[in-house]
N, C-alpha and C positions, 0 to 999 in steps of 0.2 A: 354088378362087378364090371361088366362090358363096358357100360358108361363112364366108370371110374379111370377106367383103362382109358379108353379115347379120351378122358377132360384131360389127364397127365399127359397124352401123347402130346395134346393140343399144347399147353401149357409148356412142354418141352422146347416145341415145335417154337413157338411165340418168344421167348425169351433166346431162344438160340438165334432168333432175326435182328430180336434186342441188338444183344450183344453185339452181333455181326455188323450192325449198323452202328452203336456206338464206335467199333473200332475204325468203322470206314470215316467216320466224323473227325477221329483224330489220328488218324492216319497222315494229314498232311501236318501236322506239330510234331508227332514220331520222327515222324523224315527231317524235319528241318531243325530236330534237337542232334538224331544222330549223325546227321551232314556238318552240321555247324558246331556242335559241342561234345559229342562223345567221339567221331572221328580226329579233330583236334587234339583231344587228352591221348587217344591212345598216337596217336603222331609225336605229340611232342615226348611222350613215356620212352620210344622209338629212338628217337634224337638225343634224349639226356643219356645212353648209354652206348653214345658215340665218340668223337672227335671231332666234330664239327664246325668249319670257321666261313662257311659260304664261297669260298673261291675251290677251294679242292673235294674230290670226294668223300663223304664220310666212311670214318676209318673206325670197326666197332672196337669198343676199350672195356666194354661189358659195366661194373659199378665202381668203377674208380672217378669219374666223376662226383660221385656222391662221397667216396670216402676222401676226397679231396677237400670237399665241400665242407664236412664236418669236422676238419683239424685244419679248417681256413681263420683266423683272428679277425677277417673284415665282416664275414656271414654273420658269426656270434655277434662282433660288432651293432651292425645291422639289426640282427633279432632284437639286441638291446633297446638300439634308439627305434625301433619301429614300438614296442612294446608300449619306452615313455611315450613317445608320442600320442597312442593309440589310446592309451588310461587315464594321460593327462588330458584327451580331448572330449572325452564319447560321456565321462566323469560328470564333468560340471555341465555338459552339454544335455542330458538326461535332464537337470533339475533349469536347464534355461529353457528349454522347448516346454517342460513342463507346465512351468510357471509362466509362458507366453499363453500357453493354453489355458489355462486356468483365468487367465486374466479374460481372454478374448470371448469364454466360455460366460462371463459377466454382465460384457460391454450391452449396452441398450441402445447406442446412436452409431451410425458411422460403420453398420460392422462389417461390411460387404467391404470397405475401405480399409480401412483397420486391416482384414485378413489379407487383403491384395499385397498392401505393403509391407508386414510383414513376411510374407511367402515369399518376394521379390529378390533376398540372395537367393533361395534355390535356382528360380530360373534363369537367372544372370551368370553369361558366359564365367564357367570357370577361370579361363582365363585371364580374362578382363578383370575379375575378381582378385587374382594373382596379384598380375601386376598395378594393381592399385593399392593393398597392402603392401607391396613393396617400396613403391615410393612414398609411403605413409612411416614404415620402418628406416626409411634412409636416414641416415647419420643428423639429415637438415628437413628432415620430415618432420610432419605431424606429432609423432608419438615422443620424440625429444623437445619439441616445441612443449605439450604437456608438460614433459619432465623438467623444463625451465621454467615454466610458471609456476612450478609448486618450489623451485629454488635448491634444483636435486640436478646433478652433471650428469649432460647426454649420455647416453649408451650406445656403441653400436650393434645395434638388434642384430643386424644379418652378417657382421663383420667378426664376430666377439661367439667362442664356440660356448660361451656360458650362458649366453640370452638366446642364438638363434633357436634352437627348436623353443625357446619359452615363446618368441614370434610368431612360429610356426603356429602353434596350441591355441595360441588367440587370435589369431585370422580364423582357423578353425571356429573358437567361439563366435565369431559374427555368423559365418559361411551354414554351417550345418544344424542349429538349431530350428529354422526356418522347416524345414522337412519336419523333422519330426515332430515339432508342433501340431500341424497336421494331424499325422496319426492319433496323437496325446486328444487333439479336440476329437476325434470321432468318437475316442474311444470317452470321453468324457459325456458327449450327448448322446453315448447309449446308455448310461446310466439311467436309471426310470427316476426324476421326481418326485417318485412317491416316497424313492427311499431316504431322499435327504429332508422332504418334508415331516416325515414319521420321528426324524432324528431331533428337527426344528422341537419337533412336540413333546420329545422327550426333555428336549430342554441342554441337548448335544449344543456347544459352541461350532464355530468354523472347522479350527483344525480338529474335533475331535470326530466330528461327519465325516472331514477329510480322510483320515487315516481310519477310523473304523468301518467306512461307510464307501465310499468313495473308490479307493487305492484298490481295498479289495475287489471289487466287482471290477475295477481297470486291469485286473491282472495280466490275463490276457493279451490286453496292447501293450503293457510293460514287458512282455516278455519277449512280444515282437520287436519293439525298439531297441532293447536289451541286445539282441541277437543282430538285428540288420546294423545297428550302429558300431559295432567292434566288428562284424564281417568289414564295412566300409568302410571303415577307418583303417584296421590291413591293407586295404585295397587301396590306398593314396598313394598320386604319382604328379600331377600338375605340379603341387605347393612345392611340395620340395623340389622340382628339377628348375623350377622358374623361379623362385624366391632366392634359394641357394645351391642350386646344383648339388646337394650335399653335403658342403660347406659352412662353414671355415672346416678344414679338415674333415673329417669324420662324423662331425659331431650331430648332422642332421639326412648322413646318408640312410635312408631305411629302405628295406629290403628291394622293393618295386624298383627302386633307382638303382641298387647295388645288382639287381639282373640288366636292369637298361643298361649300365655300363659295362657287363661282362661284357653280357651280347655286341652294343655295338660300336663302344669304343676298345675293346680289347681282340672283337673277334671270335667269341672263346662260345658259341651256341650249344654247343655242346652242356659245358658246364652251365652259364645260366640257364638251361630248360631244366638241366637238374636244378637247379636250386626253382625254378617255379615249383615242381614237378614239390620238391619237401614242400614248399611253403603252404601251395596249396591243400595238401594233408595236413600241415600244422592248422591251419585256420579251419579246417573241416573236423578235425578232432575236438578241439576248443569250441569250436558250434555245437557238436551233440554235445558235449559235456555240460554247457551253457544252458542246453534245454533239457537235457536231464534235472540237472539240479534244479533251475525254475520249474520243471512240472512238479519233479516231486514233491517244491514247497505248498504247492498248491494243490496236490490231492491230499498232503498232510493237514494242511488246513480244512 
């Protein structure tokens, strides 16, 4: 019973050093999440229930910022076209990374190459990337030059509040598939061979490995891309403030840009920290909900 005693003391003893050392391991990422990311949130939570315009003190207003915020026409606005934007990019861009992956998942010659170039929008300055679609959309650009060889009158992509966010959406298709191709092949060469060969033997076609075989066991990374590519796509701010500041009108202002100009063309910090301070919860609600609903389908399954 003595022995019992001391192996537990022991055992106590050895796991409380564990621990203690774990913590000291990540002790400096603690600090440098609550320095750099939890002190911020609770600063700017601070500021959005102010009056704040950076030249005079701020003057506290308590939540009328926010109730301001939610009987504003430009915010809903905003929600609106961040929304199109965000469905109409993350949408087809799922089944383009896919389908690059799939393909590259194939290849037999070249593939080190093949995947370089492929990959080469992600690393390529945003910027740079901007403004090269944009002068691709210009009135005497590229994309009218197309539209004149098929015998169909110019558009102005960026000028005309009916095509610019459709502009937007397909810079996007070039821009953001590259990334998650990536993921889509890893998740694709962790797939075991044995089970698309077992399929082979069953006498399975392509799509039908694909989808019975395949897809499932990728679930996983689908749910990750699912998830990071609507967080990211919220999260756009380059495209639209360089493409069209907004513009024509309204029509391609989404949220990120509609706080950029509270803040620094109006002044008004106060209110846009409120409106980060919503958005940020609207896009953190929509994540769990997003991954609720995908895990559940998958322990249904």
């Amino acid at each position: 019973m003595a022995n019992i005693r001391s192996l537990r003391r022991r055992l106590g003893s050895y796991n409380t050093k564990v621990g203690l050392w774990g913590f000291l391991f990540t002790l400096p990422a603690i600090t440098m999440l609550l320095i750099f990311n939890i002190g911020p949130m609770i600063s700017a939570f601070q500021i959005s229930l102010t009056n704040y315009d950076m030249a005079r003190p701020a003057e506290f207003v308590g939540f009328d910022n926010y109730s301001r915020i939610f009987s504003s026409p430009s915010f809903m606005n905003s929600l609106r076209v961040s929304a199109v934007y965000v469905f109409g990019t993350v949408i087809p861009v799922w089944f383009i990374s896919f389908g690059l992956a799939l393909a590259l998942s194939k290849v037999k010659w070249f593939v080190g190459g093949w995947r370089t170039l492929l990959f080469l929008p992600t690393v390529l300055p945003l910027m740079t990337v901007t403004l090269v679609w944009k002068l691709f959309f210009h009135f005497r650009g590229v994309m009218n030059a197309v539209l004149d060889m098929l015998n169909l009158a110019p558009v102005g992509w960026l000028t005309q509040s009916a095509y610019a966010p459709l502009a937007l959406i397909i810079t996007s298709w070039w821009h953001a598939p590259s990334y998650y191709m990536v993921l889509f092949l890893a998740g694709l060469q962790a797939v075991p061979d044995v089970y698309d060969e077992a399929g082979q033997i069953d006498g399975a076609n392509f799509w039908q490995r694909l989808w019975y075989i395949i897809l499932p066991l990728m679930r996983p990374t689908i749910i990750l891309v699912i998830v990071l590519s609507v967080i990211n796509g919220f999260r756009t701010f380059a495209l639209q403030h360089v493409m069209t500041g907004g513009g024509p009108g309204t029509s391609t202002e989404i949220i990120t840009l509609l706080i950029y100009k509270t803040a620094f063309n109006f002044g008004k910090m106060g209110e846009a920290t409120a409106m980060s301070v919503i958005y940020f919860l609207l896009i953190l609600i929509f994540s769990l909900i997003q991954l609720r609903v995908l895990r559940r389908g998958v322990e249904c399954d």
